[in-house]
N, C-alpha and C positions, 0 to 999 in steps of 0.2 A: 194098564195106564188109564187113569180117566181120561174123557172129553176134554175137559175144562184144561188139563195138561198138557194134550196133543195141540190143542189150539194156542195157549201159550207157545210150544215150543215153536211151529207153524211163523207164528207172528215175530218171533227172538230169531229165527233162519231169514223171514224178510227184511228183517231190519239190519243182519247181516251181511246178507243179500246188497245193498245200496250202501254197503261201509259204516254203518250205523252202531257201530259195538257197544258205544254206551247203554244204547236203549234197548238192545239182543243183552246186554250183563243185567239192567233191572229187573226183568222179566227173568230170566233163570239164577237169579244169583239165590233163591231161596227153594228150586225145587230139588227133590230127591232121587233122581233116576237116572243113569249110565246115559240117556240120549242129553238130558241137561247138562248133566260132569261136560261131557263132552264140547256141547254148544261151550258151556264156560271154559273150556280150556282153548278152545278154536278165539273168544272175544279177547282174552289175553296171549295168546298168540298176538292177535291183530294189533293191540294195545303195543306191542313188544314188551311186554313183562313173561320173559321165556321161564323163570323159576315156576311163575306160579302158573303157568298156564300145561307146562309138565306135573306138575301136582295134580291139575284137575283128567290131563289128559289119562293119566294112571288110577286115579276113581272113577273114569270108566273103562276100563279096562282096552285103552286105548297103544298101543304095542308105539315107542317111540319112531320107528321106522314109518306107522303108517305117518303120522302125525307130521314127520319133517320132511318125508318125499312126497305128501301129496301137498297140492296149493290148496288155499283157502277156497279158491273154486270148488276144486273137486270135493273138496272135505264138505262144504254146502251142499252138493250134490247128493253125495252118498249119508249124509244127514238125511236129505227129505226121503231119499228113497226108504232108509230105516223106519222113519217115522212115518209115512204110508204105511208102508209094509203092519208094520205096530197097529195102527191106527184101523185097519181095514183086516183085523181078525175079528 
């Protein structure tokens, strides 16, 4: 994953982060990676638009269970620590 990516996605988790989903969807709604699908499927989650936010959570290969038993907290969470993790090889 580039820099230039990690750091978007960083800034679409804080602005999630403060319930900000509009400006977390401009920011990922054009990248190509399983950590973005994801952020985008978590904004339309928030959004409550459930059809499509299960579309995205299934282009990243995001298991429906995880998606509807964890809260948005923890889904934020285990975001950032994925994208460290990524970020820091």
């Amino acid at each position: 994953m580039a820099a230039a990516d990690t750091d978007i996605l960083t800034r679409a988790l804080d602005f999630l982060g403060k319930d900000d989903w509009p400006a977390a969807h401009e920011l990922v709604q054009d990248l190509e990676c399983p950590l973005a699908y994801w952020i985008h499927g978590l904004v339309h989650r928030m959004q409550g638009d459930l059809d499509n936010s299960r579309y995205w959570y299934r282009k990243a290969g995001v298991t429906a269970v995880q998606w509807s038993e964890q809260s948005v907290e923890a889904q934020i969470g285990e975001l950032q620590r994925l994208l460290c993790a990524t970020a820091c090889r």
